[in-house]
C-alpha positions, 0 to 999 in steps of 0.5 A: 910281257908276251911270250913267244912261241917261236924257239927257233926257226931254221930256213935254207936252200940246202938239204937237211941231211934228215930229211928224206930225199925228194925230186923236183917236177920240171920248174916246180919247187918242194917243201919239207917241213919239220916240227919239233919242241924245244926239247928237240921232241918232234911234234905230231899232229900240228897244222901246216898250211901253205898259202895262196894255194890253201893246203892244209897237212898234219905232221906225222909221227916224226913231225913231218909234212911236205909240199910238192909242186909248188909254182915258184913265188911269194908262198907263206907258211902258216903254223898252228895247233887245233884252234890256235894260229902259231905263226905265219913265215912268208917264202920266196921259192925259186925253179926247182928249189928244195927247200927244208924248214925245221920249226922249234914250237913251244909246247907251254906259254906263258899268257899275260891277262889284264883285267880294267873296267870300261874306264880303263881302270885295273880291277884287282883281287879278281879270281882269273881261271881258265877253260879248260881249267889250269890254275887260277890267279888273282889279279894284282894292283895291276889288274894283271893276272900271269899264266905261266907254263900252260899247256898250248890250246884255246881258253876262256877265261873265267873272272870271279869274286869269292869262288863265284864265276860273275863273267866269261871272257871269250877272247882267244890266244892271239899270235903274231909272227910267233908273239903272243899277244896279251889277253885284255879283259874289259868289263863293265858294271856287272850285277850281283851274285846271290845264292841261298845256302840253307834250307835246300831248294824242294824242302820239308819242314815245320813252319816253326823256326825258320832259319835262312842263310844267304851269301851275297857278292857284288863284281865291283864292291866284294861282298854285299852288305846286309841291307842289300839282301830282302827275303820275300815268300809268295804266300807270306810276303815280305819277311825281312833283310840279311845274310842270316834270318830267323823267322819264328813262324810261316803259313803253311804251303807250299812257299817259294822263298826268294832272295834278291840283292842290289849294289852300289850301281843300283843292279839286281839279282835274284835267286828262289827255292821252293820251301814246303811247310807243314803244320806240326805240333807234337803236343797237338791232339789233331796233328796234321802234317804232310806225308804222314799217314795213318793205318787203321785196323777194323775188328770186323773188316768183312761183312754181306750185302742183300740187293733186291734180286736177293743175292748176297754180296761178301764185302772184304776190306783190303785198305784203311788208311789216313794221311796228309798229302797236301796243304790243309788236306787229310786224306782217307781211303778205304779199299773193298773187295766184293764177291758175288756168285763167283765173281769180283769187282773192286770199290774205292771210297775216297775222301778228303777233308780241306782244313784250316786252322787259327792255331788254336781251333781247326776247321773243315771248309770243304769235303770231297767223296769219291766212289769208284767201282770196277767189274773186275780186279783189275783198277788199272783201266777206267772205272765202270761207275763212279760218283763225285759228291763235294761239300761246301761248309758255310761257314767253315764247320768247327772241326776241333776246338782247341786242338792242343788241349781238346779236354779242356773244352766243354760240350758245343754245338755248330750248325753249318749249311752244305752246298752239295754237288752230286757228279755221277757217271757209269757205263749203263746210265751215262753222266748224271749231276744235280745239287742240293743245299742240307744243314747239317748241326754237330754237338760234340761232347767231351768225355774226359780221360781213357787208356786206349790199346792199339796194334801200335801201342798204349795210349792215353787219350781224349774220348769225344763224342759227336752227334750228326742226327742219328749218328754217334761216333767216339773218338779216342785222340792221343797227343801227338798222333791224334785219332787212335780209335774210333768206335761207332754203331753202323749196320746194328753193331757196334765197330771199332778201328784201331791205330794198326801202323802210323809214320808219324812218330818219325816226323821231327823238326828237320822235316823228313818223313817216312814215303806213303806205304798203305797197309795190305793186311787185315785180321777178321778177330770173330767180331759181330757179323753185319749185314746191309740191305739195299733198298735200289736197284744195282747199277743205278746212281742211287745204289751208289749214293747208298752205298756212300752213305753206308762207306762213310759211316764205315771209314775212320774219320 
């Protein structure tokens, strides 16, 4: 079933009257060649090599390469495009002998390819392709597969199963004398394929209502059966078996989903994807899904500071914001601008609340502040002073009861001890740390029912109040957006932050959400002036610790 490239080939002792003429050089012979295809098409840029002498020419644009000087004797003639040996001829020349030789090369072929396995036996209803690509055939009970009339050049050959390439056969187009040899394919016991088709690799989504969708093949056996495919999380386990999986609910994390298949031999595969869950109720009064965030607008958003040199320091609040950005984490940071005779600096309070949750109450089990202060506007370069405090809860302080219905609860207290470590480190008193253990006890009473209005709408909310010693804060949480407004008495005044801009309401059930954009603007709406007192001298670690103290009682959570 070989195809042979060799159309025609013509030899002689005699000129050809096309050729141009040439001249002997004493007892030397010559050779002209001409290369055409078998529409009488000359062919440019075939290889001819001569032999033993190893001289390789590219015919020109009419098909042409000629060999002068030749010692007279056994020569053979080799024929070939780039890559692929067509044919050799061997030659006698005699003294003085102009020989012209015209080639007739095909410039299609057709390839005959067989596919068995290590036993010999044909393997059928095998997708066979090529590279370079050209067609692609299924082989026949034969295990043959026929390429007709493709273009002459060097191949792989690609053998798949339902669109899935399982093996790359190397073999080259081998000719003989012009006679194309039959491409065999041997192939042993291969693994299987598997591929997840659904969710997409790095996706968001609630941990409600997990779908999973697979497609499992095997070389030998076509498509796997269902109890050959085994779902796993690396935060959940095992989750079950099947092309197709509904999962009611996961943990929430950050997964890696993995598929694995085994065939009738007992060989494996394995694919993953990263799957990201957040928790996500839209009737829950704490909602805490990731990538949301919310913007917060205070009544009051400036106030003055006296330090102990009697100089006053204007506090102007440029950032307020809440968001989620990672498992369990609720973020919020506040962002001020203080002028002192002439001159800026920036701080940043930052500070992030580690929850955890059983579905029904939400927890807090760890807390990390961080202050940070520039001598100028600037916040690219490294800080001039800043101060690290983390909380540990033990237990975990009760954060919300019963978060999906927070009215429904009556008043409770908890009482939770706090390991604390301080790290503080600044340009005029270096690196400083030491730790402290504090009990900390929380009553949170339940007010009942209130209209709430904020910049984003009107609300009907939950007002709670929770008591921490002296401190008194209420908060107003709406279904489905959680704090809506937060008032609270700070500096001998009364302040109030309101909802200004949130982009949680986009979250739905396929997981997308808006990216983090932090709001900029703030109006000052004329409300009571503040003023803070510092009792420490500027620049010490304990300024620092005061003005945390006074951040925290001003940021929204």
């Amino acid at each position: 079933m070989s195809t042979v490239f060799i159309a025609l080939l013509i030899s002689g002792c005699d000129e050809n009257p096309t050729a141009p003429k040439t001249t002997t050089n004493g007892q030397h012979a010559t050779v002209n060649i001409k290369i055409a295809d078998e529409n009488a098409n000359t062919l440019r840029g075939i290889y001819v090599t001569l032999y033993p002498q190893n001289i390789t020419k590219i015919t020109d644009d009419e098909g042409r390469v000629s060999f002068s000087d030749i010692v007279p004797g056994q020569h053979s003639i080799v024929v070939e495009h780039p890559n692929i040996p067509l044919f050799f001829r061997d030659i006698e020349l005699t003294k003085s002998q102009v020989l012209n030789m015209q080639f007739v090369v095909a410039s299609q072929v057709t390839i005959t390819v067989v596919v068995t396995d290590l036993d010999g036996q044909p393997l059928k209803n095998l997708e066979i392709g090529t590279y370079p690509s050209t067609m692609q055939i299924i082989t026949d009970e034969n295990g043959l597969a026929v390429f007709e009339n493709i273009p002459v050049q060097s191949y792989k050959f690609l053998v798949s199963r339902s669109s899935y390439t399982v093996y790359t056969a190397n073999q080259r187009i081998m000719i003989t004398n012009g006679e194309l040899q039959d491409i065999k394919i041997r192939i042993g016991p291969q693994p299987p394929f598997v591929k997840i088709t659904s969710p997409e690799n790095r996706y968001y989504q609630n941990i409600f209502n997990i779908h999973l969708i697979c497609e499992g093949y095997d070389f030998e056996d076509g498509e796997l059966p269902e109890e050959a495919l085994f779902w796993h999380s690396n935060i959940d386990g095992d989750l079950g078996h099947g092309k197709e999986l509904f999962i009611d609910r996961l943990s929430v994390g950050h997964h890696t989903i993995t598929l694995n298949g085994i065939d009738s031999d007992l060989n494996t595969a394995e694919r993953s994807i990263e799957l990201n869950l957040y928790y996500f109720e839209k009737d829950s009064y704490f909602p805490i899904p990731w990538n949301a965030w919310w913007d917060y607008r205070y009544l009051t958003p400036e106030f003055t500071s006296t330090g102990l040199d009697g100089r006053t320091e204007t506090w102007k609040l440029k950032n307020l914001m809440v968001s989620m950005d990672d498992v369990h984490t609720r973020n919020c940071l506040m962002k001020y601008t203080i002028t002192k005779s002439g001159r800026n600096k920036v701080c940043e309070y930052y500070v992030v609340d580690h929850f955890e949750t059983d579905m029904k109450n939400i927890y807090i089990e760890k807390t990390i502040e961080q202050l940070k202060v520039w001598d100028n506007t600037s916040v690219i370069n490294d800080p001039t002073d800043q101060i690290v405090i983390e909380t540990v809860y033990s237990p975990r302080y009760v954060f919300l009861k019963n978060h999906l219905d927070p009215g429904s609860e009556s008043s409770y207290e908890t009482t939770v001890t706090g390991d604390v470590t301080w790290q503080y480190a600044g340009e005029k008193y270096g690196s400083k740390e030491f730790w402290e253990t504090i009990n900390f006890t929380t009553r949170t009473d339940i007010e009942g029912y209130e209209t709430v209005e904020t910049d984003v709408g009107t609300f009907d909310a939950v007002k709670l109040s929770i008591t921490q010693g002296d401190a008194v804060r209420r908060w107003w949480l709406t279904e489905g957006f959680g704090m809506v407004q937060l008032e609270f008495d700070t500096l001998g005044s009364s302040q109030i932050a309101t909802m200004n801009d949130t982009n949680i309401h986009t979250l739905s059930e396929n997981g997308t959400a808006e990216k983090f954009q932090p709001g900029t603007a703030f109006r000052h709406t004329g409300g009571e002036p503040l003023h803070k007192i510092f009792t420490t001298e500027a620049h010490t670690p304990e300024r620092y610790l005061e003005m945390i103290e006074l951040l925290r009682e001003l940021s929204p959570r």
